[in-house]
C-alpha positions as CSV (number, residue, x, y, z in Angstrom):
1,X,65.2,23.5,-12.6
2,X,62.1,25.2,-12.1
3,X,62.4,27.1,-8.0
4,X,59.8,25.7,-6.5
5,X,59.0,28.1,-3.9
6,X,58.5,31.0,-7.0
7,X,55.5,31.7,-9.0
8,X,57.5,33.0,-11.6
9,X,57.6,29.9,-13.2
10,X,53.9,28.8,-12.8
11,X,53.5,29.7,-16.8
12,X,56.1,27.6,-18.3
13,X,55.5,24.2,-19.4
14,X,56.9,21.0,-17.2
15,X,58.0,17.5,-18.1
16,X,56.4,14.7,-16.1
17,X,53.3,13.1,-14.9
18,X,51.8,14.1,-11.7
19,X,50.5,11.6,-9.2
20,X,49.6,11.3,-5.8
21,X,49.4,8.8,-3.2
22,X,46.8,7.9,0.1
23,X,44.9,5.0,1.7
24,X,42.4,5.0,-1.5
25,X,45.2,4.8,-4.0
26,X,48.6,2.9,-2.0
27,X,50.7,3.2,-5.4
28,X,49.9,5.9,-7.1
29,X,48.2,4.3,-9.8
30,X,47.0,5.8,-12.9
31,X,43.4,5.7,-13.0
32,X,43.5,4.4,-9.6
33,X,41.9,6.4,-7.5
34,X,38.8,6.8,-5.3
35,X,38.1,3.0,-6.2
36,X,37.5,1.8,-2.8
37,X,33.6,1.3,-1.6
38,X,31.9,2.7,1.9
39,X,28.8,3.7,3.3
40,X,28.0,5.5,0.1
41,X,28.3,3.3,-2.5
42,X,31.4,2.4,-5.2
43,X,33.9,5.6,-4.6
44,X,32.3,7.4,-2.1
45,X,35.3,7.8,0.6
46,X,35.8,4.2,1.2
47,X,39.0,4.7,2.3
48,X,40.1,7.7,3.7
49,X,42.7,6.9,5.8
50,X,45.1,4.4,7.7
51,X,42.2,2.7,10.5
52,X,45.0,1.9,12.8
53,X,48.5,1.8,13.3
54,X,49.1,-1.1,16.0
55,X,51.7,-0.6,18.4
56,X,55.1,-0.9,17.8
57,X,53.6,-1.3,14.1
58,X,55.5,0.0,10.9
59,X,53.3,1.4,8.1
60,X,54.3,2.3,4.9
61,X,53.0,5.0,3.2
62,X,54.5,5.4,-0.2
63,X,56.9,3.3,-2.1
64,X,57.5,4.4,-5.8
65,X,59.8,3.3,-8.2
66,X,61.8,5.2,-10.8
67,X,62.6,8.9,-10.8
68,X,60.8,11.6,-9.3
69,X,59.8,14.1,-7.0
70,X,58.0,14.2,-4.0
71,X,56.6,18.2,-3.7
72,X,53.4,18.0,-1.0
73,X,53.2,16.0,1.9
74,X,49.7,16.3,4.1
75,X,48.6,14.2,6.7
76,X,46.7,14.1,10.1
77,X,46.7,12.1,13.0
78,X,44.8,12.2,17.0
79,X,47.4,13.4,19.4
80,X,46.4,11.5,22.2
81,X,44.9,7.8,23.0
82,X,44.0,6.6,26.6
83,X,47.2,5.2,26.6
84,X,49.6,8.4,26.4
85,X,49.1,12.0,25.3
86,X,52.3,12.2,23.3
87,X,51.2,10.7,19.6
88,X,52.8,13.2,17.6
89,X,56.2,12.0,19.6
90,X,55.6,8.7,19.9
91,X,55.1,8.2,15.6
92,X,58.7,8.4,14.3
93,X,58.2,9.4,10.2
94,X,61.7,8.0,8.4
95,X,62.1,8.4,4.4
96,X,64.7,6.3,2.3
97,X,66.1,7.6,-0.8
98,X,67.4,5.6,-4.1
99,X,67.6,2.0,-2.3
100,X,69.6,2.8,0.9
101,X,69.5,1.1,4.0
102,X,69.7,4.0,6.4
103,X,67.4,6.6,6.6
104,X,68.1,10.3,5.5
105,X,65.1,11.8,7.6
106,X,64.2,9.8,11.1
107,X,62.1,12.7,13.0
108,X,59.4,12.6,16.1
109,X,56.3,13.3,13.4
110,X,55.2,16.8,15.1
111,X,58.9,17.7,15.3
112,X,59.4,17.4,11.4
113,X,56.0,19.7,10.8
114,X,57.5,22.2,13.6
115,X,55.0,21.0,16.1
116,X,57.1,20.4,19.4
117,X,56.7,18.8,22.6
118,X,54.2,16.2,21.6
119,X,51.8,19.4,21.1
120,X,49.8,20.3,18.1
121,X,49.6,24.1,16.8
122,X,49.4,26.1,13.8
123,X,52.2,26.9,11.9
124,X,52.7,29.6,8.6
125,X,56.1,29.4,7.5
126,X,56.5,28.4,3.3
127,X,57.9,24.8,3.4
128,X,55.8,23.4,6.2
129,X,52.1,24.4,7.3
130,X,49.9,23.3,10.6
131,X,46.7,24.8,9.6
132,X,43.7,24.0,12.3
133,X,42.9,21.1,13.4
134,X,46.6,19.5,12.7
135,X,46.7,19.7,9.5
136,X,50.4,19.1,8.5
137,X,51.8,20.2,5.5
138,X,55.2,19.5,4.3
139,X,56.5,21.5,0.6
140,X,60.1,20.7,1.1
141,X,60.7,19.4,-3.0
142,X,62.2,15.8,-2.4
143,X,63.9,14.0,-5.6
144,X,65.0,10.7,-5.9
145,X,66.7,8.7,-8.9
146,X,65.2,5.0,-8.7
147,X,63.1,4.8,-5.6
148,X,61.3,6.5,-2.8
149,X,60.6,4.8,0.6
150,X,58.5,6.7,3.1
151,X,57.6,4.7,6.7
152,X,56.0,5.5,10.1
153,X,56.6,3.6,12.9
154,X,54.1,3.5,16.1
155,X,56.3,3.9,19.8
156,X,53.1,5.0,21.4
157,X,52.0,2.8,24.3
158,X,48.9,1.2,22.5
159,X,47.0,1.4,19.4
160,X,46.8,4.8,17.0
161,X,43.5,5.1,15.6
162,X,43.2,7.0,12.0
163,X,46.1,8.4,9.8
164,X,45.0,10.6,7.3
165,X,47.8,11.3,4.6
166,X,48.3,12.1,0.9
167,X,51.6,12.4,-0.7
168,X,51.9,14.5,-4.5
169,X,54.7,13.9,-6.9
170,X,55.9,14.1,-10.2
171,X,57.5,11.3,-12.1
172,X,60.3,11.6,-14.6
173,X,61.3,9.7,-17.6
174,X,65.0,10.6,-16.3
175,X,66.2,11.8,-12.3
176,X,66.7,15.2,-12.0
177,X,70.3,16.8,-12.7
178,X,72.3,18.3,-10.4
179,X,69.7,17.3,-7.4
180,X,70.9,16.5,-3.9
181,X,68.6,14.3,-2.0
182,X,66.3,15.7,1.5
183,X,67.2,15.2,4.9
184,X,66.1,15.3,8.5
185,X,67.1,14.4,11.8
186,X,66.2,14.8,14.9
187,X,68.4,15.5,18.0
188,X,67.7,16.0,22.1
189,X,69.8,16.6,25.0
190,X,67.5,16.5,28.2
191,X,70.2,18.5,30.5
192,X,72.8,20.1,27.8
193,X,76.3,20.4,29.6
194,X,77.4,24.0,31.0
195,X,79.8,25.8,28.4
196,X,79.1,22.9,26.0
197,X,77.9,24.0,22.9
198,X,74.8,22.1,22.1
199,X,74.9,20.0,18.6
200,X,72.1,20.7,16.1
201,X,73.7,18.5,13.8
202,X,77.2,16.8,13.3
203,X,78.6,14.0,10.8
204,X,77.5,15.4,7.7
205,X,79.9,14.6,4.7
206,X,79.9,15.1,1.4
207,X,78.3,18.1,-0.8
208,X,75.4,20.2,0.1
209,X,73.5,23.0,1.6
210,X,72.0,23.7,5.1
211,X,68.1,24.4,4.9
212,X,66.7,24.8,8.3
213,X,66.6,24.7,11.8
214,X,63.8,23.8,14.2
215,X,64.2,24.2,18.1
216,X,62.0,23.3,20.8
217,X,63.2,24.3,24.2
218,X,62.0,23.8,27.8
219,X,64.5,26.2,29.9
220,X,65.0,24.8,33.4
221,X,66.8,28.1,34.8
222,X,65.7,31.7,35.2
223,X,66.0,35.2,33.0
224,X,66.5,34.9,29.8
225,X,67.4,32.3,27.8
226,X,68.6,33.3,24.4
227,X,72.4,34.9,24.0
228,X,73.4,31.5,22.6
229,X,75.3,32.0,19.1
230,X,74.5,29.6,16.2
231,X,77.8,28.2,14.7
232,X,78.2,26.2,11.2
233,X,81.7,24.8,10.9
234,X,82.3,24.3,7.2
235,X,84.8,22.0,5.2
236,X,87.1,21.7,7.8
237,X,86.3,24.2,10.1
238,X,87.7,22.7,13.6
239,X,88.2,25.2,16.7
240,X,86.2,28.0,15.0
241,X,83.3,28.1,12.9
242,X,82.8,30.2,9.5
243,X,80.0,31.2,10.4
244,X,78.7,32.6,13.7
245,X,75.7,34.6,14.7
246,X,75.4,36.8,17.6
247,X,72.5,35.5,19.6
248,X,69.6,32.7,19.7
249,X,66.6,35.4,19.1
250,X,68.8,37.4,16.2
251,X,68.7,34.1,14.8
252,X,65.3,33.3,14.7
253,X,65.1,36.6,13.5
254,X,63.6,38.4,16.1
255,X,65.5,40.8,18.5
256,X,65.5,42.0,21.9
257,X,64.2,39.0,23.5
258,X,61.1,38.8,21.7
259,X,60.1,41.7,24.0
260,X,56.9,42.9,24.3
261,X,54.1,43.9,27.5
262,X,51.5,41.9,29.3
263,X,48.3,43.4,30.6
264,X,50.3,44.4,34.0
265,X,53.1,45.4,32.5
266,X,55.3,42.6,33.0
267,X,57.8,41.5,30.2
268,X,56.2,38.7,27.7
269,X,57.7,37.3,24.8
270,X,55.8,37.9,21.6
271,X,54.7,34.2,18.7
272,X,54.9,35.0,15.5
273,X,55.1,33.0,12.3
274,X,56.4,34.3,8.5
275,X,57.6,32.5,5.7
276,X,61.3,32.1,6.6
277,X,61.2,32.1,10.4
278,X,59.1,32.0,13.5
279,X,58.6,31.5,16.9
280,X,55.1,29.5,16.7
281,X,54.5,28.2,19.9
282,X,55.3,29.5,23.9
283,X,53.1,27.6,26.5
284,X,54.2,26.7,30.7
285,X,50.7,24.2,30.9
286,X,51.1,20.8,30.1
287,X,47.5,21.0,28.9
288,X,46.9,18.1,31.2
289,X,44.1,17.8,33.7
290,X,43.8,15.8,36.6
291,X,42.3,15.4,39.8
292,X,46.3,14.7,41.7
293,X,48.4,16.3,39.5
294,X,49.0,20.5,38.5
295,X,49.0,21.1,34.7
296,X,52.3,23.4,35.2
297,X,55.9,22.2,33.7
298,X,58.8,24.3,32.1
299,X,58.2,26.7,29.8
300,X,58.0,25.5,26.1
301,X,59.1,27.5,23.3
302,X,59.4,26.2,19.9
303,X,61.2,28.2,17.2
304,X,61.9,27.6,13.3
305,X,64.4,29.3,10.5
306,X,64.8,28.0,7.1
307,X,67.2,29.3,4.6
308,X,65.3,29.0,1.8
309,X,66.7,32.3,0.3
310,X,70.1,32.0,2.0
311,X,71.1,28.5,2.1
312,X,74.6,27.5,4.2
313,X,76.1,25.8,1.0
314,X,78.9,22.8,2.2
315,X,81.3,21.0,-0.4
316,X,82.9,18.4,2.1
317,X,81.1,18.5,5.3
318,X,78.7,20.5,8.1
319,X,78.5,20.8,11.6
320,X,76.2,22.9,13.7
321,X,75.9,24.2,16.8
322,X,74.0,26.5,19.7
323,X,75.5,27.7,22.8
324,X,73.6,27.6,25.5
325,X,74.3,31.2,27.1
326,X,71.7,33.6,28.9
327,X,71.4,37.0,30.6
328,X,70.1,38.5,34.4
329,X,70.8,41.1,36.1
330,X,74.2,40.3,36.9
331,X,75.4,39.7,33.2
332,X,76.0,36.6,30.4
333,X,76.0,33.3,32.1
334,X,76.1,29.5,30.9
335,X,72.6,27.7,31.0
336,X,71.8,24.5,30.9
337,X,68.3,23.6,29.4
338,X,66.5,20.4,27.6
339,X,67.1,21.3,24.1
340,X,65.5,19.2,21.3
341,X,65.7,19.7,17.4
342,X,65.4,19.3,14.0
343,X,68.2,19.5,11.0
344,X,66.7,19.9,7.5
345,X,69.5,19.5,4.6
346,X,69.7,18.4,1.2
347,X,73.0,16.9,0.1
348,X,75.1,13.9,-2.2
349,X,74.4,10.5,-1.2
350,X,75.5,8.6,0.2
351,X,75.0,9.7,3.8
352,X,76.5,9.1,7.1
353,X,73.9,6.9,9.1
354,X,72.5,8.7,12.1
355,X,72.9,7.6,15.7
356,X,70.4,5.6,17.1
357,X,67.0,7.5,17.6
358,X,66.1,8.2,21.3
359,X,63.4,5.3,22.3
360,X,60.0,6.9,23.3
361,X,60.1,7.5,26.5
362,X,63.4,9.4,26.6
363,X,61.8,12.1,24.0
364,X,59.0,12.5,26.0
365,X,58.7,16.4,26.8
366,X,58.9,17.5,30.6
């Protein structure tokens, strides 16, 4: 199979018919697109997007049948109504491989495109993209054998006005050899437990590889926050893990706690973003203005690594972890934080069903 984060491979011929999916063209249709009628006359945008998603409304965006491969995933979406300013929360995106009941990705919309906390932000890394003005971009390759399911659901307290989206895939005469199926889930613990590892993801059985980790953390105590080593217990690991890093930042692929100088010389933590891993996203105002209430709140910092070029490869199951340890002046100590994330794996079907998703208001941000 072709890698489909390489250009080396852009010159050699492929099998399969590329298609694409949005509000103008619902199925993909050959010859099917751009048919609807506006403002402008016979296909002239009459139907750019989704006009509303109704509350507690599920919409489905694509539902193909037969082999294929999903390969670009765009959409767009307001992230606030009058009723609430946590949209990109409040949508929960779930995708269903091959038929199955459960799904294998159920994440908070902005947490599956790396954007946190309910907030919207640009992101550069290679298998997701937030260009400006929310513009979310998913490249994660996604094969299925006989059918592809993809829904969003609306938990927002009212209406949701205007979902962009278009979905690209290929489809094949036969599935795809030797293909494990995309997954995602979503995880929070609003007060994680001291000396309590917490659990990026657990349950997984069956053969695959580990593809990335997305963390978005409020800490609620002082100094810093990231001495916390990432664990992945393979195939039977049980007190120990096979692999263990040596610290949250090193992990994230920075080092020395981000470190960098303010205008008054005070430590401040440097954002970046590259193809593999970043730390996006660092903000302490709830961007929220009012004439009775401060716009202050625990810092947010939202952090990504995928292991594109290094995948944790599993034959029988995965779990992983992140200890919640800091640093002052006085040493290490145990933290406790509100800790919310995202798992992203590919891996045999079929899967263990996740727990049930938090309900709204328990994922909103604090």
């Amino acid at each position: 199979m072709i890698d489909p984060f390489s250009v080396s491979g852009l010159h050699l011929f492929r099998e399969g018919r590329s298609r694409a999916i949005n509000a103008e063209n619902p199925t993909g249709q050959k010859g099917g697109g751009g048919k609807a009628s506006g403002t402008l006359g016979p296909s002239r945008k009459g139907s750019p997007c989704i006009p509303v998603i109704k509350q507690n409304e599920t919409v489905t965006l694509a539902h193909i049948s037969g082999a294929g491969m999903m390969q670009h995933i765009w959409c767009t979406v307001t992230d606030q109504t009058p009723a609430g300013r946590y949209v990109l929360r409040d949508l929960v995106l779930r995708m269903y491989w091959d038929g199955e009941d459960a799904p294998s990705v159920e994440v908070p919309l902005g947490d599956f495109f790396l954007n946190g906390f309910g907030r919207g932000y640009p992101v550069n890394s290679q298998p997701i993209v937030v260009n400006p003005k929310r513009g979310m971009n998913c490249f994660f390759p996604m094969p299925f054998r006989n059918e592809a399911r993809i829904t969003v659901e609306n938990q927002h307290g009212g209406d949701v006005q205007g979902f962009f989206f278009q979905i690209d895939y290929t489809e094949y005469d036969a599935p795809p050899s030797g293909a494990g199926t995309f997954h995602a889930q979503w995880r929070r613990q609003r007060l994680t437990a001291t000396g309590e590892d917490y659990t990026i993801v657990d349950g997984i059985r069956g053969k695959g590889h580990y593809v990335g980790t997305f963390v978005a953390l409020q800490t609620l105590e002082r100094a810093w926050w990231g001495e916390g080593e990432f664990k992945f217990y393979l195939d039977g690991d049980e007190d120990y893990p096979t692999l263990c890093g040596t610290g949250c930042e090193d992990y994230f692929g920075g080092a020395w706690s981000f470190g960098g100088k303010d205008s008054q010389g005070q430590t401040e933590e440097q954002t970046f973003c590259t193809p593999y891993m970043g730390y996006p996203f660092y903000s302490r105002d709830d961007n929220y203005r009012n004439d009775f209430f401060h716009s202050e709140c625990p810092p947010m910092r939202a952090l990504y690594r995928f292991h594109i070029p290094d995948p944790i490869l599993f034959d029988r199951d995965l779990k992983v972890t992140m200890q919640q340890i800091g640093a002052n002046e006085h040493g290490l100590f145990e933290r406790q934080d509100d800790v919310s994330s995202v798992a992203y794996w590919y891996q045999a079907e079929p899967h263990n069903p996740f727990a049930p998703l938090p309900n709204a208001n328990s994922r909103i941000p604090r």
